[in-house]
C-alpha positions in Angstrom: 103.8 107.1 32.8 106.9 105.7 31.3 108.7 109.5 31.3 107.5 109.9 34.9 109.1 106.5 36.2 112.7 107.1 34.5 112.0 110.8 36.4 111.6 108.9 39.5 114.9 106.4 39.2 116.4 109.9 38.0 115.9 111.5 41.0 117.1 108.5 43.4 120.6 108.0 41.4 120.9 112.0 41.8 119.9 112.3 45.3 121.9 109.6 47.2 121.7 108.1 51.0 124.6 110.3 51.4 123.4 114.3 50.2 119.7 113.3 51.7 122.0 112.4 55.3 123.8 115.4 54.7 120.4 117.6 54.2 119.1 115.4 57.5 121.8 117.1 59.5 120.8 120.5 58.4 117.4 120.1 59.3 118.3 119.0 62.6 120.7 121.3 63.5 118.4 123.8 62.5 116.0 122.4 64.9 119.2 122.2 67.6 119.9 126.1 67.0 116.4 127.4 67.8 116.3 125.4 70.9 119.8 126.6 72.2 118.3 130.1 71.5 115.2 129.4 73.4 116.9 127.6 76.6 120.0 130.5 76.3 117.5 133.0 76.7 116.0 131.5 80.1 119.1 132.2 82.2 119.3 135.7 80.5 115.6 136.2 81.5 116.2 135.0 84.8 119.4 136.7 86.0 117.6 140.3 84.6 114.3 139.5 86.4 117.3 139.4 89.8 118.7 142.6 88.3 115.0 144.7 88.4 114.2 143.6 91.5 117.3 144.2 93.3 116.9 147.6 91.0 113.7 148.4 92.7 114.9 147.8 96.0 117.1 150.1 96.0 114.4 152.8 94.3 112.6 152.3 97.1 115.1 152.4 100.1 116.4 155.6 98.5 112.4 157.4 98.1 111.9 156.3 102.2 115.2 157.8 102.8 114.5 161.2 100.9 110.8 161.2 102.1 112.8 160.8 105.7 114.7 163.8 105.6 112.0 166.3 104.0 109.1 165.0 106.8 112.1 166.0 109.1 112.8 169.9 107.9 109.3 170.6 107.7 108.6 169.7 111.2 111.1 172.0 112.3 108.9 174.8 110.9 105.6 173.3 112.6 103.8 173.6 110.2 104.2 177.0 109.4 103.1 177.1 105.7 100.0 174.9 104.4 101.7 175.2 101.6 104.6 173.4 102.1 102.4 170.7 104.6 100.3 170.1 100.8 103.3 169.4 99.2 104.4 166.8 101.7 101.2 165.1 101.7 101.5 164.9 98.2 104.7 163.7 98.3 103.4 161.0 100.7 100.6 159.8 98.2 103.2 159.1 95.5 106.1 157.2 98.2 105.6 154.4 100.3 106.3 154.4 103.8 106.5 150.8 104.5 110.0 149.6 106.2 112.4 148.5 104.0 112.1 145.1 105.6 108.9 144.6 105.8 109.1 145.4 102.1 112.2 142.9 101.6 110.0 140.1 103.4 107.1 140.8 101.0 109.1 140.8 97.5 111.1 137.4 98.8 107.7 135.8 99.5 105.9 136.5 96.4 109.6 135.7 93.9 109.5 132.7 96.4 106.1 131.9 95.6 106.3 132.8 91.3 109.6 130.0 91.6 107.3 127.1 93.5 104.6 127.4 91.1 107.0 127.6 88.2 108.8 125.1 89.1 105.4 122.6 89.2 104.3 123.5 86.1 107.5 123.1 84.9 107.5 119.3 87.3 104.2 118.5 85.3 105.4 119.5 81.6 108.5 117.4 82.1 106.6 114.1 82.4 104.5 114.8 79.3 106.3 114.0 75.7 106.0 116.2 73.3 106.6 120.0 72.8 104.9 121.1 75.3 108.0 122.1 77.7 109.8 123.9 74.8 106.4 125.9 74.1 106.3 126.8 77.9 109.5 128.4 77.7 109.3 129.8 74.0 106.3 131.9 75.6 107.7 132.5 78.7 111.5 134.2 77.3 110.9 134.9 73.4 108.6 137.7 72.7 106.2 138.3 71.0 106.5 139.2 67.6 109.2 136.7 67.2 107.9 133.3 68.6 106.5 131.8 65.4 109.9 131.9 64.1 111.0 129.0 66.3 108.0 126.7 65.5 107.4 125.3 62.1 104.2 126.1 60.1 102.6 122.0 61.3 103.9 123.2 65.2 101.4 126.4 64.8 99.0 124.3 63.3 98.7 122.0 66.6 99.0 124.3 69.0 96.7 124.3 71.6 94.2 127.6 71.7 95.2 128.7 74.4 99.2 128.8 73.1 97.9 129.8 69.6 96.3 133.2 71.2 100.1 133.8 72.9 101.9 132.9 69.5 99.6 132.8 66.5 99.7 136.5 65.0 99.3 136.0 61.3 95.7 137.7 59.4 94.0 135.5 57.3 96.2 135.5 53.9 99.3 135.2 55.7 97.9 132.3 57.4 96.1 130.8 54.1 99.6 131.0 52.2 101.3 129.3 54.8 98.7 126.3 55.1 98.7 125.8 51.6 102.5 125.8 51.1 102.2 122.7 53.1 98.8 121.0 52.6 99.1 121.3 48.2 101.3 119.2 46.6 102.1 121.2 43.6 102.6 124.3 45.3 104.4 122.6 48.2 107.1 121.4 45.6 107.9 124.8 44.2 107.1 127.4 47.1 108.1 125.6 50.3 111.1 125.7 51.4 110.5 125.8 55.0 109.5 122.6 55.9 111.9 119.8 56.8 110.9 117.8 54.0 113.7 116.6 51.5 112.6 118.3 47.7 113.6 115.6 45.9 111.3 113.1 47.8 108.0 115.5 47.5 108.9 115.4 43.7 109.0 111.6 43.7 105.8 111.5 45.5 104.4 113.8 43.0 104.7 111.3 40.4 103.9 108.5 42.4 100.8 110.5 43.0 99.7 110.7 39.6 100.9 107.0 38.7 98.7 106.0 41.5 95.6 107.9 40.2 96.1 106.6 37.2 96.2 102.7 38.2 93.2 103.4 40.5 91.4 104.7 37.6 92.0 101.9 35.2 90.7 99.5 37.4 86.9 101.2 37.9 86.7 100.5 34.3 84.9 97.4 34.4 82.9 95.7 31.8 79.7 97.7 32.0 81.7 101.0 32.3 83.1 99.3 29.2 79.9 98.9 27.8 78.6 101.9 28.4 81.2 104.0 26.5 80.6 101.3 23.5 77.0 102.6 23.9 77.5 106.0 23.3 79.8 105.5 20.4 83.2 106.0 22.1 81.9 110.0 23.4 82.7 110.6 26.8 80.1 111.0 29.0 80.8 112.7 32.4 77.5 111.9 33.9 78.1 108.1 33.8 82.0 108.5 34.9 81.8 111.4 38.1 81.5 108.4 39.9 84.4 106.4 39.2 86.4 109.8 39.5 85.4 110.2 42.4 85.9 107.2 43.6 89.1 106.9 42.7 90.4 110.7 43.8 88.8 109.1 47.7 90.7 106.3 47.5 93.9 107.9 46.0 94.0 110.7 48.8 93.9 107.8 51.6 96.5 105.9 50.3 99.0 109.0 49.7 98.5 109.9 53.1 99.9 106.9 54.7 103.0 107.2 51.9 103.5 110.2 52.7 104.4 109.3 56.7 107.3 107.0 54.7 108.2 110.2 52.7 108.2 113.0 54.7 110.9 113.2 57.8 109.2 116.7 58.9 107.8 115.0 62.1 110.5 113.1 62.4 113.2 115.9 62.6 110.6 118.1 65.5 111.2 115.5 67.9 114.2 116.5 68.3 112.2 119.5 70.4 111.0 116.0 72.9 114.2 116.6 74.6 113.6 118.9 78.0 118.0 119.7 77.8 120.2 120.1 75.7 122.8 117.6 76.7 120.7 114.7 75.0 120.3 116.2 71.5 123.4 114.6 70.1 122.5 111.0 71.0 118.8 111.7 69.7 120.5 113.1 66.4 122.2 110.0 65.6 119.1 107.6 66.4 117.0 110.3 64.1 119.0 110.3 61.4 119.4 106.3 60.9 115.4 106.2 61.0 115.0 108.7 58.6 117.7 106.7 56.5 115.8 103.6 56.9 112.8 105.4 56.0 114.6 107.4 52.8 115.6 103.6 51.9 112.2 101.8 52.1 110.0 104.8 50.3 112.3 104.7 47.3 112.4 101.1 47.2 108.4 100.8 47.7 107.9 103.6 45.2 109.7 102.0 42.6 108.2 98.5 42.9 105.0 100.1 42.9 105.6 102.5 40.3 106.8 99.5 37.5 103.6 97.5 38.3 101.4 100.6 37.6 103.1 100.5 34.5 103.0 97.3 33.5 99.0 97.1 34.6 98.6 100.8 32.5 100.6 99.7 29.2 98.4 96.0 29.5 95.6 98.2 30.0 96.1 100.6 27.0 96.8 97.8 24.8 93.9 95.3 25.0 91.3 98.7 25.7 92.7 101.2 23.2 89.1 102.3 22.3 88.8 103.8 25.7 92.5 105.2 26.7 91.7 109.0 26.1 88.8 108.2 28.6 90.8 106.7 31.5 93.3 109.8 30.5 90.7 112.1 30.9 89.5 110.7 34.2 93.1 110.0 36.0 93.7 113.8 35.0 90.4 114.7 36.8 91.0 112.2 39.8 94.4 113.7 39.9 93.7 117.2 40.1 90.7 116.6 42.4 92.9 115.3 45.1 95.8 118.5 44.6 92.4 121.2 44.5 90.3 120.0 47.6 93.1 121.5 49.4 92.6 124.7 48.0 89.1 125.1 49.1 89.8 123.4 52.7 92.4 125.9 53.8 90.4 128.7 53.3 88.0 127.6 54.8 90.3 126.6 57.8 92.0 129.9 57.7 89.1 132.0 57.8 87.7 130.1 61.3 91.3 130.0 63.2 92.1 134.0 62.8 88.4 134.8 63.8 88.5 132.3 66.6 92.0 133.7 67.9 90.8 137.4 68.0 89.6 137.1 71.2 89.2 134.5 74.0 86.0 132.4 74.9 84.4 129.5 74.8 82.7 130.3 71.4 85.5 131.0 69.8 87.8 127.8 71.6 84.7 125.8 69.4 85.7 127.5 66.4 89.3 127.0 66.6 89.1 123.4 67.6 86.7 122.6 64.3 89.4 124.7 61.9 91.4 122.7 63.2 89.7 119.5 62.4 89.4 120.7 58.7 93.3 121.5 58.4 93.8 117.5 59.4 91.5 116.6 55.9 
């Protein structure tokens, strides 16, 4: 524990208020990028949409006028070869012979009637907070293949089903992979890169993990667990301890979550995507990043207060109960990797339900995603 705690006051002296500010930015002007690209590509979108129809206008003014001039010529003849009369019906099955502005009237009505009902949904998504206006358009103008570039892995997870079907195309491993990267600690540390989480901080919270676990684990050694081990002559006995280990891997979990919304700035930094522009980005940079500083400031100032009283209670601990130190060893080890392994099991069982529930639409399957859901949140 003592090698862990000089790891931790390592890792603050070499990652600063200043490089984690820095690394702040560059999450955030990551997020910045892939909105520009998202609200960029609306205009594109729209001023194409213009180009087709106006493009199909003409297509059609041009096949009356052509269809105009044949029907013409082969009146002339009167009809004089059924042959030539079949190839005019024909041609009139594949043209339309509605006026041109009747047909006008008709295209301005129903663009006229897409843009009222856009621009309510769009009304209503404006009043809610969250992501749900950047969604709207990332489905609208991105396609695809390419939209679960511009949400991050926690974003796909809390979609709603409905979004998930339009943007959630990963099969099961993929998926697995992903939610592990971010729900596992260990492998979080080593294979994640993606998240907006700074690496040095999931390293401190690593060890304050296992320092945690540790404490926790001392302290369901009371004096009939005590008493017990003195009974069986020092052996270890899992039977009597599972439930001190378990215990304490419960208890350990609960507590790391709520650390862990000091830690992490990931939800922090996708607010940014609140914003409905992107005129107020800059002003909502600024106030991010001094609440992320404030929060870099109190979890390593919380982590090392805690982290010396573990080891002051641990090393009191050890020294008045040395019979029974490789025991508490043996069972903060357990605790420990309880509490990084449960998440191994969870997400597959999470992945498994959400690509099966997103194969095809119904109410069934809306149940299904809903409780995979539920079990990525554990």
């Amino acid at each position: 524990m003592f090698f862990m705690n000089v790891i931790n006051i390592i890792i603050l002296i070499v990652s600063p208020l200043s490089k984690a500010e820095i690394q702040f930015n560059n999450f955030l002007s990551e997020v910045q990028k892939q909105m520009e690209d998202i609200y960029k590509n609306i205009n594109l979108k729209k001023n194409k949409e213009k180009k087709d129809i106006n493009n199909n206008i003409d297509t059609i003014e041009s096949r009356n006028i052509k269809d105009g001039k044949i029907l013409k010529k082969k009146k002339k003849k009167k009809k004089e070869n059924k042959k030539i009369v079949h190839e005019i019906n024909s041609l009139r099955e594949g043209s339309t012979n509605i006026p041109l502005n009747k047909i006008q009237t008709q295209v301005d009505n129903n663009i006229e009637k897409e843009k009222d009902n856009e621009k309510k949904i769009i009304r209503e998504l404006k009043k809610k907070e969250g992501i749900d206006f950047y969604i709207y358009n990332l489905i609208k103008y991105i396609d695809y293949e390419k939209r679960k570039n511009y949400l991050s892995e926690y974003e796909i997870e809390n979609l709603s089903y409905k979004d998930a079907l339009k943007i959630e195309n990963r099969n099961k491993s993929t998926y697995y992979f992903a939610l592990l990267k971010e729900k596992n600690k260990i492998i979080s540390i080593f294979l994640n890169e993606e998240d907006y989480n700074i690496y040095n901080v999931k390293l401190s919270l690593f060890i304050f993990s296992f320092n945690l676990s540790m404490t926790i684990n001392a302290l369901f050694f009371n004096d009939e667990a005590i008493y017990e081990i003195n009974q069986d002559n020092g052996s270890y006995n899992l039977s009597t301890q599972i439930s001190g280990v378990l215990y304490s891997a419960i208890i350990s979990s609960f507590i790391n979550l709520k650390v862990e919304s000091l830690a992490f700035s990931h939800k922090n930094i996708i607010q940014l995507r609140y914003n409905k522009n992107i005129i107020g980005i800059i002003d909502k940079k600024e106030n991010l990043i001094k609440k992320l500083k404030i929060k870099y400031i109190l979890y390593f100032g919380m982590t090392i207060f805690f982290n010396a009283i573990f080891f002051y209670y641990i090393t009191a601990f050890c020294a008045i109960y040395s019979i029974i130190q490789i025991h508490m060893i043996s069972d903060s080890v357990m605790s420990f990797l309880l509490t990084m392994s449960y998440s191994i099991v969870l997400s597959l069982i999470s992945s498994l339900i959400r690509v099966s529930s997103l194969k095809k639409e119904n109410k069934f399957r809306h149940l299904l995603y809903i409780i995979s859901w539920i079990i990525s949140l554990i």
